[in-house]
MARBA-3410 file (N, C-alpha, C, O; in Angstrom, 1 decimal):
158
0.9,-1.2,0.0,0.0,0.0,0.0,0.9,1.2,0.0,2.0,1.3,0.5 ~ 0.2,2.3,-0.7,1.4,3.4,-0.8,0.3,4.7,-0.2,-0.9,5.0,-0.5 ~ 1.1,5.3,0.7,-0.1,6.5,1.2,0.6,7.9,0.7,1.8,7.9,0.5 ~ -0.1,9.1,0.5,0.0,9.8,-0.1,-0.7,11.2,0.9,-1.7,11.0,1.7 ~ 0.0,12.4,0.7,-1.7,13.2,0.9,-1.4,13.4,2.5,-0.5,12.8,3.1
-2.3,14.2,2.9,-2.4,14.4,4.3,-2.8,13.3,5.7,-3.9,12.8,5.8 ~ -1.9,13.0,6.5,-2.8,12.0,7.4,-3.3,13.6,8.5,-2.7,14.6,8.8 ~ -4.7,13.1,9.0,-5.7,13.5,9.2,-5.0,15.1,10.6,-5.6,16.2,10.8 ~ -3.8,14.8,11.2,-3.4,15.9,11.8,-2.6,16.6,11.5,-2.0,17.3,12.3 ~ -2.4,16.6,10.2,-1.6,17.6,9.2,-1.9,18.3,8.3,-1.1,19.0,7.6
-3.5,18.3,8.3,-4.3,18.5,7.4,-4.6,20.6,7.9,-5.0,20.8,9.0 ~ -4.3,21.5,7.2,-4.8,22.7,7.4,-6.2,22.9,7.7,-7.2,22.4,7.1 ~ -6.2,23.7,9.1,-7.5,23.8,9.9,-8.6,24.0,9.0,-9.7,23.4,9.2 ~ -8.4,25.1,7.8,-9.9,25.6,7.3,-10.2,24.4,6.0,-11.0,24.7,5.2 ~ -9.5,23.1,5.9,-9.9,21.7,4.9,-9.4,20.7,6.0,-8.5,20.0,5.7
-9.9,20.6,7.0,-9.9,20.0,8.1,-11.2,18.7,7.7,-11.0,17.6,8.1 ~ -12.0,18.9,7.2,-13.3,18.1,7.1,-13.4,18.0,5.6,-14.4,17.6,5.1 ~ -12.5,18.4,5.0,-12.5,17.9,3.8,-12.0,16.4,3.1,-11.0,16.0,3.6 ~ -12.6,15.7,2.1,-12.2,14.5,1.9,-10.8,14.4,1.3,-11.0,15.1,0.4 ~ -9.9,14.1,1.2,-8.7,13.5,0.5,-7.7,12.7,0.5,-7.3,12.2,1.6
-7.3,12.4,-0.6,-6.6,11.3,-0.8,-5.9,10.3,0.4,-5.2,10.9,1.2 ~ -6.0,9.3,0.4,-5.3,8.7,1.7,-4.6,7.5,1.5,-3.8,7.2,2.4 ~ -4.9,6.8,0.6,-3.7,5.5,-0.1,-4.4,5.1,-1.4,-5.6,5.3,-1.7 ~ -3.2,4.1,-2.2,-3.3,3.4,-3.3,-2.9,2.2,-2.9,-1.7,1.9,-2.8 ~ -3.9,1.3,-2.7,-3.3,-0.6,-2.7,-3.7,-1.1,-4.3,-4.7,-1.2,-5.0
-2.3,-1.6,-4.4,-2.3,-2.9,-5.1,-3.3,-3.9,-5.3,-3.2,-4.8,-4.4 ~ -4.2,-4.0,-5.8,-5.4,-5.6,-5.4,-5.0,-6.7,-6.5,-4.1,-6.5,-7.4 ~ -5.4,-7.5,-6.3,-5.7,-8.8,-7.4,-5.9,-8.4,-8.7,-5.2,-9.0,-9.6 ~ -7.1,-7.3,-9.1,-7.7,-7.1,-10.3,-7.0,-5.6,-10.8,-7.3,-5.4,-12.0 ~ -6.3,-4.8,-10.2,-6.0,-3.3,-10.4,-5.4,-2.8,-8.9,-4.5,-3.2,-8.1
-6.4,-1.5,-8.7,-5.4,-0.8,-7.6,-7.5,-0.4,-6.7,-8.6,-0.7,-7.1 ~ -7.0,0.4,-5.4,-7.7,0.3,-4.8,-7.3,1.9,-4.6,-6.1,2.1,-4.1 ~ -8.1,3.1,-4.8,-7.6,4.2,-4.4,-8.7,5.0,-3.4,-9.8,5.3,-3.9 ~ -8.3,5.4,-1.9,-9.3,5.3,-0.9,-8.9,7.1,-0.8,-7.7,7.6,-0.9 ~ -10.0,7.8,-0.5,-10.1,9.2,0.0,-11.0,9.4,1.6,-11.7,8.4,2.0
-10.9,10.0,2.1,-11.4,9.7,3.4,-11.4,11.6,3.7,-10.8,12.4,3.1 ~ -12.1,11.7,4.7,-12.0,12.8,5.7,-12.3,12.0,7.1,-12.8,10.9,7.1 ~ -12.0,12.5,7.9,-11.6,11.9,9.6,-12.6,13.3,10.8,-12.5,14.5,11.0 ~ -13.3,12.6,11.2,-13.4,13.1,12.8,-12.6,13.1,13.9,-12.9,13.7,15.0 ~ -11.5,12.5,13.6,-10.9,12.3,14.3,-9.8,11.3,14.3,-10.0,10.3,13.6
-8.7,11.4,15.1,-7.7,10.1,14.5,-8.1,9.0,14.1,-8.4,8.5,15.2 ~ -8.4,8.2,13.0,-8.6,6.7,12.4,-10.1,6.7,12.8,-10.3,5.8,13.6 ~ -10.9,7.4,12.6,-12.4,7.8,13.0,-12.7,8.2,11.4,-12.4,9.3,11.2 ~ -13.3,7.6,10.4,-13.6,8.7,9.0,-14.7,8.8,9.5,-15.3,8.4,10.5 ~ -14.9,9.7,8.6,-16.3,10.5,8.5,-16.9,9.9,7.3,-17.5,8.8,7.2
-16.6,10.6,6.3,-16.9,10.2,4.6,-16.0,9.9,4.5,-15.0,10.2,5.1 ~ -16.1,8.9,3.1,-14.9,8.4,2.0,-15.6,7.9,1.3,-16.7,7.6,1.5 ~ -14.5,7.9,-0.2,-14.9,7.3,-1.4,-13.7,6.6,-1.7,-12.5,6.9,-1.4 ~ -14.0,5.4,-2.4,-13.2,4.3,-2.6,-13.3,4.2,-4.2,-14.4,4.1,-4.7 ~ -12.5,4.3,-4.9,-11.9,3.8,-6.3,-11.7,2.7,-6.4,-11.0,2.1,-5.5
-12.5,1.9,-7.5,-11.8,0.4,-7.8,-11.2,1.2,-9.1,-11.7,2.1,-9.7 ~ -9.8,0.6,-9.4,-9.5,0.8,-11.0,-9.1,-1.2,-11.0,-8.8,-2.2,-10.3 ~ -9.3,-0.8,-12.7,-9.3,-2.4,-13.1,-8.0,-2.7,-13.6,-7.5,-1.6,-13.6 ~ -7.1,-3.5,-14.1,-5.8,-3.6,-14.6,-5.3,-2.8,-16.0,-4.2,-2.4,-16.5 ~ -6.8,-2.7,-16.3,-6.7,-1.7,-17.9,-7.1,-0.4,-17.4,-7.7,0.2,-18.3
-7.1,0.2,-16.1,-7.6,1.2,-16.0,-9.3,2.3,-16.3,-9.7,3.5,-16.3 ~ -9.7,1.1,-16.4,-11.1,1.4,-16.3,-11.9,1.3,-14.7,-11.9,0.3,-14.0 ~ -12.3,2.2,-14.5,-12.8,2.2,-13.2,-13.9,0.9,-12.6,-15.1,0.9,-12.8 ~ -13.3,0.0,-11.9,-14.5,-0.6,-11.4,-16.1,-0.7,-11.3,-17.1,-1.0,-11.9 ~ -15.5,0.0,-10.1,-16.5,0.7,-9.2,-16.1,1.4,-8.4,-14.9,1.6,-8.3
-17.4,2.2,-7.4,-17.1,3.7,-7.2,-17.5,3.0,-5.2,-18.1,1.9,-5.2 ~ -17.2,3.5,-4.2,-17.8,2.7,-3.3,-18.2,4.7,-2.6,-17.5,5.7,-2.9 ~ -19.0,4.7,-1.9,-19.3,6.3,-1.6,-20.2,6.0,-0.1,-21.3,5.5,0.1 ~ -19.4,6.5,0.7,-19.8,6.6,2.6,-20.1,8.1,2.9,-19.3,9.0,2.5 ~ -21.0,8.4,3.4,-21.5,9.0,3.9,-22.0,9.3,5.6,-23.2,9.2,5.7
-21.4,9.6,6.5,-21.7,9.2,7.8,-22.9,9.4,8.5,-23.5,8.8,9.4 ~ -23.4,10.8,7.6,-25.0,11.1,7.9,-26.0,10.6,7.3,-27.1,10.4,7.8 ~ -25.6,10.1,5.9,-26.8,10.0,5.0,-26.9,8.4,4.6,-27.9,8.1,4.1 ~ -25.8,7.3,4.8,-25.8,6.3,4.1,-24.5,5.5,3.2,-23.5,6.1,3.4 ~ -24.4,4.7,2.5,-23.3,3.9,1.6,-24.0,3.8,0.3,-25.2,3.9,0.0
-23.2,3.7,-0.3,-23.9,3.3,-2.2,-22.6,2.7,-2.9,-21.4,2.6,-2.5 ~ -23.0,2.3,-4.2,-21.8,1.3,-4.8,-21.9,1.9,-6.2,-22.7,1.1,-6.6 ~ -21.7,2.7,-7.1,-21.9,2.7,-8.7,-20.9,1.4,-8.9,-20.0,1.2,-8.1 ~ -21.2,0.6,-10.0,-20.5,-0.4,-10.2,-20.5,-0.4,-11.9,-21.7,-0.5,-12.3 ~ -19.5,-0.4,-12.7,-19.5,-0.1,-14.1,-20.1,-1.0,-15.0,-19.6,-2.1,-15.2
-21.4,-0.7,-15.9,-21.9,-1.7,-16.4,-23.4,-1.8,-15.4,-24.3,-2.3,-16.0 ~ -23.6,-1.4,-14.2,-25.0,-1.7,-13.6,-25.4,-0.3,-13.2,-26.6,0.0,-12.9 ~ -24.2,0.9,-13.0,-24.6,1.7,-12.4,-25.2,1.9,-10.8,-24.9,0.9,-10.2 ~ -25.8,2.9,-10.1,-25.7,2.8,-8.5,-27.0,1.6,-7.7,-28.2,1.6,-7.7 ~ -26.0,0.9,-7.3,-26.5,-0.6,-6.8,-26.1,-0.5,-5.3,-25.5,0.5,-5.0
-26.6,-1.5,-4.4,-26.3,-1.3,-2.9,-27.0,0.1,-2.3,-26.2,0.7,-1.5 ~ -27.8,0.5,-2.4,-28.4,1.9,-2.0,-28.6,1.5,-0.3,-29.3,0.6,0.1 ~ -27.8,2.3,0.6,-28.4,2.1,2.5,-28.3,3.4,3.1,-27.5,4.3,2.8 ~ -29.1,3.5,3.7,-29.6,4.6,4.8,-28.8,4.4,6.0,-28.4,3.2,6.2 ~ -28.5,5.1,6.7,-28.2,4.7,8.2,-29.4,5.2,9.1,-30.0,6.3,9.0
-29.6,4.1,10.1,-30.7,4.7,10.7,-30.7,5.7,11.7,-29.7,6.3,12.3 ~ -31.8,5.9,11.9,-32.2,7.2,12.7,-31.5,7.0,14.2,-31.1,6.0,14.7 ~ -31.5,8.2,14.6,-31.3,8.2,16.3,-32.5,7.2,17.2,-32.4,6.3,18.1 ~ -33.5,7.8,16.6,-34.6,6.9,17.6,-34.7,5.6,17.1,-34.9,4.6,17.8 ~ -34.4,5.5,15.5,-34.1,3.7,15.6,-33.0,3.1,16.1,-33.0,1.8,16.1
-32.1,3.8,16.6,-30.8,3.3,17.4,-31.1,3.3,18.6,-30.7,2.4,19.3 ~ -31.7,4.2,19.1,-32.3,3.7,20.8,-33.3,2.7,20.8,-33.3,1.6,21.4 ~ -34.3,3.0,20.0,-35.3,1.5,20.5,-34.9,0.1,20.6,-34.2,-0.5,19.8 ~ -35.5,-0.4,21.7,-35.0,-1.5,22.5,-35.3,-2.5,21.9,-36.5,-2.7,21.9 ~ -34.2,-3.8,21.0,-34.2,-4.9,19.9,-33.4,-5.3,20.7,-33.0,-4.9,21.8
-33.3,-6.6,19.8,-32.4,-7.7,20.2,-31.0,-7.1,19.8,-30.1,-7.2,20.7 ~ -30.6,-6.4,18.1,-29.4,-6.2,18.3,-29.0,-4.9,18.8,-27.9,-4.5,18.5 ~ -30.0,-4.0,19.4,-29.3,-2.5,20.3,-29.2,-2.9,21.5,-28.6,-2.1,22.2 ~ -29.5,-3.9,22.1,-29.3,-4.5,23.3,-27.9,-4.8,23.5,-27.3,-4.4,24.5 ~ -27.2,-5.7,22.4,-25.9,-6.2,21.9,-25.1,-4.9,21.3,-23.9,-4.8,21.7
-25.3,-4.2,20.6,-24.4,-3.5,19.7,-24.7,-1.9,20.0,-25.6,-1.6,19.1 ~ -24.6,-1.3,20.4,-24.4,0.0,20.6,-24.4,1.1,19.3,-23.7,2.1,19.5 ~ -24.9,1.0,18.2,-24.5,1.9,17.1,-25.5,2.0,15.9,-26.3,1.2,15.6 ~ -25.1,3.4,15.1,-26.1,3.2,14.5,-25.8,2.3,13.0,-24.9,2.3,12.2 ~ -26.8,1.6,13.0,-26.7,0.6,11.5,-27.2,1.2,10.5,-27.9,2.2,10.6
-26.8,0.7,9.0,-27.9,0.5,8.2,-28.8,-0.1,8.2,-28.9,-1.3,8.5 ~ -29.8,0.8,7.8,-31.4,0.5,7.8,-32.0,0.2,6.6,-33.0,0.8,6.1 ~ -31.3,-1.0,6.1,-32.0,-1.3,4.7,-31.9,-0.3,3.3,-31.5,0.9,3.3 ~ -32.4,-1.1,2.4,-32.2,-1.0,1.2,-33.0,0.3,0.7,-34.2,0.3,0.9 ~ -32.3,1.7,0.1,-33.0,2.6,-0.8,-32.9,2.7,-1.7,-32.2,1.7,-2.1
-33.4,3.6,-3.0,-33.5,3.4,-4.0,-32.2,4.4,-4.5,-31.7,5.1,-3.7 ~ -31.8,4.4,-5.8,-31.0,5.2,-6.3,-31.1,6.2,-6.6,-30.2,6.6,-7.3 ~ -32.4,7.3,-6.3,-32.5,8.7,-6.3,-31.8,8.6,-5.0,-30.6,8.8,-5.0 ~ -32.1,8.5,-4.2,-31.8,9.0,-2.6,-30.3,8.9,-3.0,-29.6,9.9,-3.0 ~ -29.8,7.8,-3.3,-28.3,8.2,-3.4,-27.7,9.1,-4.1,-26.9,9.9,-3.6
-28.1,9.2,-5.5,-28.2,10.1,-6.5,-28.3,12.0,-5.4,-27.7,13.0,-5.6 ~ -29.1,11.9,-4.8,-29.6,13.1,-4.6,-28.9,13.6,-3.1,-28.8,14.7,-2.6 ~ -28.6,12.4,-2.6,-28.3,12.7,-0.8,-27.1,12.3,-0.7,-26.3,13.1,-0.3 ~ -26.6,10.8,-1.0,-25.5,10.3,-0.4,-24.0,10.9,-0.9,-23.1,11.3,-0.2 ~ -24.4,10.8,-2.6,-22.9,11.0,-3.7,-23.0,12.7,-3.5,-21.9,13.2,-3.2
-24.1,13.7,-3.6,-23.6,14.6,-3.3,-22.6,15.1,-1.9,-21.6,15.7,-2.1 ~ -23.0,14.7,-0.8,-22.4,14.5,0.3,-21.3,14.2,0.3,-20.6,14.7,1.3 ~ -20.8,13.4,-0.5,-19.4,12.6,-0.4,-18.6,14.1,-1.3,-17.8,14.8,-0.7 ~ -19.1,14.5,-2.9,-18.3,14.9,-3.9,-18.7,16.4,-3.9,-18.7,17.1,-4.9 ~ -19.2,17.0,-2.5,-19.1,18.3,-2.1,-18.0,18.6,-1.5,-17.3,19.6,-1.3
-18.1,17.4,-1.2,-16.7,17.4,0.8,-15.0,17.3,0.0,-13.9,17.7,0.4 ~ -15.4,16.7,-1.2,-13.9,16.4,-1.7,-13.3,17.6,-1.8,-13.9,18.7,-2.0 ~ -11.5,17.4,-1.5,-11.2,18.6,-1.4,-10.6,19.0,-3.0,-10.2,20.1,-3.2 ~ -10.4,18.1,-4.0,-10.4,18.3,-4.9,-11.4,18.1,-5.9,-11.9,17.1,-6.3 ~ -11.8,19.5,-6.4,-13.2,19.8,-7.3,-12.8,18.9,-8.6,-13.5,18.0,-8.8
-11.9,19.0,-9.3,-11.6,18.2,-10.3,-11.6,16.6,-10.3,-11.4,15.9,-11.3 ~ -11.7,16.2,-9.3,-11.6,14.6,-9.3,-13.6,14.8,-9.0,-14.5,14.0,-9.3 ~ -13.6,15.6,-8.6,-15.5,15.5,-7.9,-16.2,15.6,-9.4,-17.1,14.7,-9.8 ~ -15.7,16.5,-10.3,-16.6,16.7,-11.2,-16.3,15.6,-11.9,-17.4,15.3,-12.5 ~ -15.3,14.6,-12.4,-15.1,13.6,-13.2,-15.7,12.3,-13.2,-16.0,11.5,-14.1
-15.9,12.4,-10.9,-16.8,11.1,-10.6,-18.3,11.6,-10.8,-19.0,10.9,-11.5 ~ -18.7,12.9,-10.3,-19.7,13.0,-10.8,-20.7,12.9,-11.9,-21.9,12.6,-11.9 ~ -19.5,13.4,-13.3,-19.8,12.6,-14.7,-20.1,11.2,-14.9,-20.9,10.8,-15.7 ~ -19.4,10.2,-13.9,-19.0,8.9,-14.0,-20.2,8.6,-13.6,-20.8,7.6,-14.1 ~ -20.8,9.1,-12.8,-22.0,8.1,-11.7,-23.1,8.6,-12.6,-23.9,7.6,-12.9
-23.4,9.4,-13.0,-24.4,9.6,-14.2,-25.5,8.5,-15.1,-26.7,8.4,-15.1 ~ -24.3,7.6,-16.0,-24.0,7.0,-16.5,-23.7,4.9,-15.4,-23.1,4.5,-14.4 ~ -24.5,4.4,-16.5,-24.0,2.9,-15.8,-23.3,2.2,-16.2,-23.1,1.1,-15.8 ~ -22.4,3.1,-17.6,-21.5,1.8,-18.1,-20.2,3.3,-18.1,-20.5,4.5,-18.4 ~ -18.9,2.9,-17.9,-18.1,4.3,-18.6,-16.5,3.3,-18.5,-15.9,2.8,-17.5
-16.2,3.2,-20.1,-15.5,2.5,-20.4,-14.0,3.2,-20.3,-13.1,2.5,-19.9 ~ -13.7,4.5,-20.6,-12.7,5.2,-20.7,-11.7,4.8,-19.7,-12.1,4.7,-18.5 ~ -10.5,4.5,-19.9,-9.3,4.3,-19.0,-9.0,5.6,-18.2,-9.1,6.7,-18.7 ~ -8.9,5.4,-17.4,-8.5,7.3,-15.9,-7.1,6.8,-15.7,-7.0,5.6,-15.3 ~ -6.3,7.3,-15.8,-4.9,7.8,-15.4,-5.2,7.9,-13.9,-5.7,9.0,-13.5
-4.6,6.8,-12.8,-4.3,7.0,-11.6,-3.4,7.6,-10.7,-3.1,7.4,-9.5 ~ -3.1,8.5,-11.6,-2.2,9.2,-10.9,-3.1,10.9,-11.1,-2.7,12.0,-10.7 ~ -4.0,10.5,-11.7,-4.6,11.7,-11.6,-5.5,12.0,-10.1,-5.8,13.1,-9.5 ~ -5.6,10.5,-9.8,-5.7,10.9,-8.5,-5.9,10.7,-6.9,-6.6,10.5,-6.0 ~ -4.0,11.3,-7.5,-3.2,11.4,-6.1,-2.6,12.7,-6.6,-1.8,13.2,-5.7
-2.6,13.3,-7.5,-1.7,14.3,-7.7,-1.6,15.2,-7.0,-0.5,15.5,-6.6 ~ -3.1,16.1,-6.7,-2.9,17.0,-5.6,-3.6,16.6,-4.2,-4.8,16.4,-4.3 ~ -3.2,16.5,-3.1,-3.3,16.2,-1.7,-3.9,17.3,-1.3,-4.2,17.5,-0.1
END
């Protein structure tokens, strides 16, 4: 794994909560390129995960949101995996697993407006690079996008 970019207490106060770059791994199939913003030491907040494929065609897109939810664009099906995280009051009421687990979950399956409209904006507002935002933004649009991306486009600026 190769890290790049700011770790999270080095980061300038006023892009403090902004998302960026934070490693490139090696995988099986291509490379794995992860962006994050932090609450706090090893705490993210949001992040967005790059699959690139061995030919440079983007995977898939993976997109966390801490307020609003997870989503997946996946190339060829477009945004699949749509989750909510649940409410405060569904995290207190008394179940079998808030009894056991202390936190808030995902609350099941949404549809891909909500993500489209709540999750990916959330993520590709926060990036601190506008130019990598607008390119994924183009990308998720669309369910198939064959074009090879130059990975070094992004790690270039931290």
């Amino acid at each position: 794994m190769y890290s790049f970019g700011h770790s999270p207490g080095t980061v300038p106060m006023d892009d403090i909560n902004k998302i960026r770059f934070v490693s490139v791994e090696l995988t099986d199939t291509g490379k794995k390129i992860a962006f994050a913003s932090f609450l706090k030491k090893d705490y993210v907040e949001n992040s967005m995960v790059v699959y690139l494929e061995k030919n440079d065609i983007i995977g898939k897109i993976f997109f966390s949101s801490h307020v609003h939810g997870t989503v997946e664009w996946i190339n060829g099906a477009g945004l699949k995996n749509c989750h909510r995280w649940e409410s405060e009051d569904q995290a207190k009421s008394p179940t079998y697993l808030t009894a056991r687990y202390t936190s808030i979950l995902s609350d099941g399956a949404v549809d891909a407006n909500y993500a489209r409209e709540t999750i990916i904006p959330d993520v590709l507002d926060n990036l601190y690079d506008a130019d990598i935002a607008e390119l994924v933004s183009d990308i998720v649009q669309v369910k198939e996008y064959l074009i090879p991306v130059d990975f070094t486009r992004f790690n270039a600026r931290a």
